[in-house]
N, C-alpha and C positions, 0 to 999 in steps of 0.2 A: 276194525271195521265190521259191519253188519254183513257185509258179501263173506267174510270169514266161516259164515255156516252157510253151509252148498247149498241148501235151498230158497235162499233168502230172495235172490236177486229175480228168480223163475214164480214165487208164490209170497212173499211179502214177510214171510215169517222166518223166522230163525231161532238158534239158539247154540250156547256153549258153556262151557263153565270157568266161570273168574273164584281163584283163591282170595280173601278176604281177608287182612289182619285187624285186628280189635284194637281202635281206634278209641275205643272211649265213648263215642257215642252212634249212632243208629246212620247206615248205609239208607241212601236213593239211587236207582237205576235211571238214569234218564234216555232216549231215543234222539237223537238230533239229526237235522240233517244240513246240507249246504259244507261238509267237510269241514278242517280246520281254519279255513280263511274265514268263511261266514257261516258260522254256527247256528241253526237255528234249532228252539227246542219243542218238540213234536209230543213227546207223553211220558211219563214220569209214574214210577214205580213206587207200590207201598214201600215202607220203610223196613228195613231188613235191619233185625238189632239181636245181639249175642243175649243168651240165658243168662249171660254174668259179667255185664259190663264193666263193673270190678275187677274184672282178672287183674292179680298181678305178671306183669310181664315184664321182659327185657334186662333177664338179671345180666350184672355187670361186675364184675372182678377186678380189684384194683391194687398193687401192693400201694403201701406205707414209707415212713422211714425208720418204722419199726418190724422188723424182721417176723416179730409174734403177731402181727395184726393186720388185715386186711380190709380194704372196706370193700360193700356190697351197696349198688346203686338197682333200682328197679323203677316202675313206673304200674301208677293206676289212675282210676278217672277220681277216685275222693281217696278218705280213710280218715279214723282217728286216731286210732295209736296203731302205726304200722312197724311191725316187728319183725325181726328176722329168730327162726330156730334152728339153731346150730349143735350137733353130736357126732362124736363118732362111735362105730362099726353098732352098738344098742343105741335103741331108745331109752335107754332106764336112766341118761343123764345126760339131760336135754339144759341145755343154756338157752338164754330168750336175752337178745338184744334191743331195745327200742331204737328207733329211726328217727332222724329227722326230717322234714318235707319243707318243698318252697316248690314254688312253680312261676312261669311267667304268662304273659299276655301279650298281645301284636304292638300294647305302647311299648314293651318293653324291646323292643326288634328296633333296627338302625334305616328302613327302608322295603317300600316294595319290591318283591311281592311279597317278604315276610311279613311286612305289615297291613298287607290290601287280602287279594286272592288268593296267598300262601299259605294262608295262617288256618292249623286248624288248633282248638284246646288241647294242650298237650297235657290237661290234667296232673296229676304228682307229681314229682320225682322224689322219690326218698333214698337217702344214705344210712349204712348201718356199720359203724364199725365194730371190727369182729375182731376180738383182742385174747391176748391167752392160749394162742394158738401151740400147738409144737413144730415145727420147722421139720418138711418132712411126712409129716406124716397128711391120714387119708380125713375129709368131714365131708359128713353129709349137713344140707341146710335148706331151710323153707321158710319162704318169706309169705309176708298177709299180713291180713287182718281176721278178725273175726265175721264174719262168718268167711270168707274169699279166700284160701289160701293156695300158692302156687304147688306144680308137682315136685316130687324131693330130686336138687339138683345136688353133687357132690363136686370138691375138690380137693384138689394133694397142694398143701402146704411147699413154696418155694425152697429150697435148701437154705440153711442158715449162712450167712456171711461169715466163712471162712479163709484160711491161705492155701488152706486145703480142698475148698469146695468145687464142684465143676456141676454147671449150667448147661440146659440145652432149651433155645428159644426160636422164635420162628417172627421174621421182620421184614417188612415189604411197607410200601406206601404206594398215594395214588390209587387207591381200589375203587370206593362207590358200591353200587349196588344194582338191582334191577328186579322185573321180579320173574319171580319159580313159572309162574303161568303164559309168561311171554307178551303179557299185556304190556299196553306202551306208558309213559307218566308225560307231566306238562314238561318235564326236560329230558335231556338227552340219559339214556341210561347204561350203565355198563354190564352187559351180558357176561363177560368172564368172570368178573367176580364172583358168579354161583360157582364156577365148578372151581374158583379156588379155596374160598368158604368151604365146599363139598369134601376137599380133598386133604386142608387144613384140620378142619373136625375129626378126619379119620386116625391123624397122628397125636390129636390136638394131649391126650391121655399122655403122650412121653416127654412132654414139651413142659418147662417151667414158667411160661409166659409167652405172651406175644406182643410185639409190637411196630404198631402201623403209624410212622413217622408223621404223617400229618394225608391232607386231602381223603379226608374221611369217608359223606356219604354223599359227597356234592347235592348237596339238600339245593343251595343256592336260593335261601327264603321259599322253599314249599318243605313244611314243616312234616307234613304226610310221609316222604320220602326218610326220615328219620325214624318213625317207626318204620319202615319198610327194613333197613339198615340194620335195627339192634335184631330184628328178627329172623333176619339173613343169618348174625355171626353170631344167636343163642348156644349154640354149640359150641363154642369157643368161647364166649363171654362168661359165660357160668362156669365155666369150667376151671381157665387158666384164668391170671392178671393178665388183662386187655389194655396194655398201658396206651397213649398215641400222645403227640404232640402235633399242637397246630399247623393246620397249612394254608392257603394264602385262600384258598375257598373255604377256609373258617372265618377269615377275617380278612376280606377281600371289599368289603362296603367301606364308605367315607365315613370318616368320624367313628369308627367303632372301638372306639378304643386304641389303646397302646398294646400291640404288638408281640412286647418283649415282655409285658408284668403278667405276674398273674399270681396264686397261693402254692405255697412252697410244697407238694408231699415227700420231698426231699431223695427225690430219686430220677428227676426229670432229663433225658438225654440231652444236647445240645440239637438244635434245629436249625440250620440257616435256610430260608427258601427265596426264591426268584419269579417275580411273578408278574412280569412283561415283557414284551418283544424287543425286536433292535429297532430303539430311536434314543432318540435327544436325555428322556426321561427314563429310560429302563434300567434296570438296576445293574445289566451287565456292561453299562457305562462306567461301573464304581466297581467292576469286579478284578481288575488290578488291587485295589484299595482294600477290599477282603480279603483278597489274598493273604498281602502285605501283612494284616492286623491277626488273621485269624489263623494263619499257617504257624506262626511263631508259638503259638500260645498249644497247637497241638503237638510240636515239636516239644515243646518245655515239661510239658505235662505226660512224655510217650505216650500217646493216645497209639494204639494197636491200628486200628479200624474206625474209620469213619462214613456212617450212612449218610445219603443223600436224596431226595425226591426231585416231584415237578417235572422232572422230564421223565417221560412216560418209557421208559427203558430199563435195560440192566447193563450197567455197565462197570468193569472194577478195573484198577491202575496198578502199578507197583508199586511199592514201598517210594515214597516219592515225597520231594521236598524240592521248591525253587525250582520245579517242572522235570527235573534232574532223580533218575533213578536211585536209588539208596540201597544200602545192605540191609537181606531180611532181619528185623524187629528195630530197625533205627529210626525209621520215617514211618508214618499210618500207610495204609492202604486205605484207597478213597471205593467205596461203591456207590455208585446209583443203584437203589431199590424198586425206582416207580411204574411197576411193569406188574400190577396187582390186579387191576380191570380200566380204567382208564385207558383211552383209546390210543395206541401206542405212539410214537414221535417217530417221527424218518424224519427230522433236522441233523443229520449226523456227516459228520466231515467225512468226504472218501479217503483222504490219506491221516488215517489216527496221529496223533505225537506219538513221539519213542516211547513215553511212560504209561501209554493205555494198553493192556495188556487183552482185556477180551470186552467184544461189545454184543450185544444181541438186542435187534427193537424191532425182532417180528414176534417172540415167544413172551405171552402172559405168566405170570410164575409168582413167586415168594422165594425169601430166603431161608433155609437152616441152619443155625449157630451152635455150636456146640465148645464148649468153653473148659477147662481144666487149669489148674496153673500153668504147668509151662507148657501151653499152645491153644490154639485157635482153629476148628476147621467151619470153613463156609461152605454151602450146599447152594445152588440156584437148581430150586425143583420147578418144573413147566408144569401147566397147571392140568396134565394129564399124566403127574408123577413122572415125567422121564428126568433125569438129571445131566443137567446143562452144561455148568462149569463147577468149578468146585477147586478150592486150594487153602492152607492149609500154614500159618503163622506160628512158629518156635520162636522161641527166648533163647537166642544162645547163651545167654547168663543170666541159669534162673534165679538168684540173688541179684538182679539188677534193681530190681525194688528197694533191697535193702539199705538206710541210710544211714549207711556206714558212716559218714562224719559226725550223727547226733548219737552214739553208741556213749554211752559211759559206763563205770564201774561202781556197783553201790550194791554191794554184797552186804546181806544179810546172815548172819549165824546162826539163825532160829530156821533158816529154810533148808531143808538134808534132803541130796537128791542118792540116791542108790542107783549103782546096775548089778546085775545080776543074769547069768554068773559073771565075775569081771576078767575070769582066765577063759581063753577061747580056744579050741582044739583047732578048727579050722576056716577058712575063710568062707566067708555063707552063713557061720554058727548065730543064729539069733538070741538075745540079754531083754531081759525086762528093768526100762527104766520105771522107778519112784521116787516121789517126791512128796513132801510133807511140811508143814509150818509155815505157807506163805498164808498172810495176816488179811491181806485184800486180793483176793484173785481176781481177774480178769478178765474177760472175753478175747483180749488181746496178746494172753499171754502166749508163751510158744517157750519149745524143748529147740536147742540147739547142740548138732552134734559136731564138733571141732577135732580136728587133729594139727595142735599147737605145734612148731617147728621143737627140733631138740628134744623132742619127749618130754616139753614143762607142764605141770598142772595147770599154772594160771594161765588165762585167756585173758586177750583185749581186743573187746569186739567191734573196736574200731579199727582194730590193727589186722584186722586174721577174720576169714568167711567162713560160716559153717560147710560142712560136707554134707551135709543137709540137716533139714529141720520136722519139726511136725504141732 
């Protein structure tokens, strides 16, 4: 409001300062009065437009199902051949990728206000995939066009898909946005989400990805609110893989489509969300019936850990199956993440079941994951870094992956493995394995260290588990 500057209300004038994201095309200031019921419009301001309404912005980090290549997404108001340049630690060997661009229009939206008063030209969006990468390691990359080009953003390469590799990621849903100035939007906005944004960026450097399960930027057809969003988590987006999965304010309008399809990047989590009250029609009418369908299938598959959204909390279970507690790494542990910015949920039962272990749905926060073969630790960090809960998933049989019934024997003679030395003075003494003449190698291949009963040479590694591997 205009009373917001102290002198407004006593001498007619005022003023303050509104931060501005670049939109694409040229800002109006207008004066109204009559409030939001009955708006009426009193004087209207020159138009206010950026030195380079080209910017590229909103760079966007995304893996692949290819471990060397990631794609990059950004957005401008035109371009002709928009490119991305990618190097690392010199510039003396610069790779240049071209992009592809598509954009849409308010026909192309399923309903107002995306298609009436929501809609602003959301000008580009281009894709660059960025291939050749090393796993690991550090690039720097700049996107444009000629003459526009954006500031040099950097990232670190995901660890390569190993048995050996270990992960650390950061995952929440239900966030939203709002903005840095405190200004208000045509919908409801979520203020927490800055200081977890704020606080996410700061770790964002140790983290191999993030992901924010579904209920994005509750745009809810005002298209403005999504830049406001990519510009909120640039810190993060440019940085790490910003992966996310739909949520029911992505696809929450009639006739938008199916739900469940979409194009494979071949890495997509599983999502189930809920997204009405209790009545006749609400989906927790049928939630015996997911259960039923969809319990079994994370039993069969040992799924560890399963996230959830939508309800605006944190909340995590035990090892559980059939509502019934389980020994740790038998049955998933369920979490609710939606506790990102989204205005929190008090629907909560006062007496928990046996199998909810800890609930919180006063404190905003995100998750930390941190991943190794044999374990798992979760972090619930509140969105002024203090740390909430946190616990911690072991394999008591870290060959439980291995499938031992499909093992057979098909020994080569042209393949010579050596150790060295093979006499050992004492227990601790460390041997270097080698190996030589396999014809096709692998990505999948692996050293297995055995200690066969009897002192035999031969193994059957369907019969006998390694004492470990690498």
């Amino acid at each position: 409001y205009c009373k917001e500057s102290s002198t407004y209300l006593s001498s007619g004038k005022g003023s303050f300062k509104i931060r501005l994201v670049n939109v694409r095309t040229p800002y109006v200031f207008a004066l109204l009065t009559g409030g939001f019921d009955a708006p009426s419009l009193v004087a209207t301001s020159k138009q206010v437009t950026f030195s380079s309404p080209n910017e590229p912005l909103q760079p966007h980090l995304a893996l692949t199902n290819d471990p060397t290549t990631l794609l990059l997404t950004w957005n401008t108001r035109d371009s002709k051949e928009p490119k991305v340049k990618f190097w690392q630690n010199t510039t003396t060997n610069i790779r240049t990728q071209a992009a592809t661009s598509n954009k849409y229009t308010s026909k192309d939206m399923c309903g107002p206000p995306a298609t009436t008063v929501g809609y602003i030209d959301p000008g580009m969006l281009h894709t660059a995939k960025l291939s050749g990468l090393t796993p690991g390691q550090e690039y720097n990359y700049q996107f444009g066009d000629d003459p526009e080009w954006s500031q040099v953003f950097s990232f670190r390469m995901p660890p390569a898909p190993s048995p050996n590799a270990s992960i650390t990621f950061i995952a929440f849903g239900d966030m939203g946005e709002a903005q840095v100035d405190d200004t208000l939007q045509p919908i409801h906005a979520q203020p927490p989400a800055i200081n977890n944004t704020n606080l996410m960026a700061k770790e964002v450097n140790e983290r191999d990805l993030v992901l924010h399960i579904g209920d994005i930027s509750y745009a809810r057809g005002y298209a403005g609110v999504w830049d406001e969003f990519f510009d909120l988590i640039q810190p993060i987006s440019s940085r790490v893989p910003y992966m996310v999965c739909g949520g029911n304010h992505e696809r929450d309008y009639p006739h938008s489509g199916s739900y469940y399809e979409g194009t494979d990047s071949g890495g997509e989590p599983m999502y189930i969300d809920s997204t009405a009250g209790v009545q006749t029609a609400s989906d927790l009418v049928v939630s015996k019936e997911l259960q039923d369908n969809v319990e079994p299938l994370l039993l069969e598959y040992k799924v560890d850990l399963a996230f959830w959204g939508h309800h605006h909390s944190y909340q995590r279970t035990c090892p559980v199956a059939k509502k019934v507690c389980q020994d740790d790494g038998t049955a998933p542990v369920h979490v609710v993440i939606g506790m990102a910015g989204q205005s929190l949920s008090g629907n909560i039962q006062e007496k928990q079941p046996d199998w909810i272990r800890f609930v919180n749905v006063h404190d905003y926060g995100y998750t930390r994951i941190s991943v190794s073969p044999l374990s798992l630790t979760l972090e619930y960090i509140k969105s002024d870094g203090t740390l909430k809960d946190t616990f911690t998933l072991k394999h008591t049989n870290p060959f439980d992956f291995l499938k031992y019934e499909k093992a057979v024997v098909n020994t080569d003679p042209s393949v010579v493995i050596t150790v060295t030395p093979n006499q050992l003075n004492k227990s601790g003494d460390w041997v270097t394995v080698a190996w030589d003449g396999v014809s096709h190698p692998s990505d999948t291949d692996w050293i297995g260290v055995y200690a066969p009963p009897n002192g035999e040479e031969s193994i059957d590694p369907s019969k006998i588990a390694p004492v470990k591997y690498q």
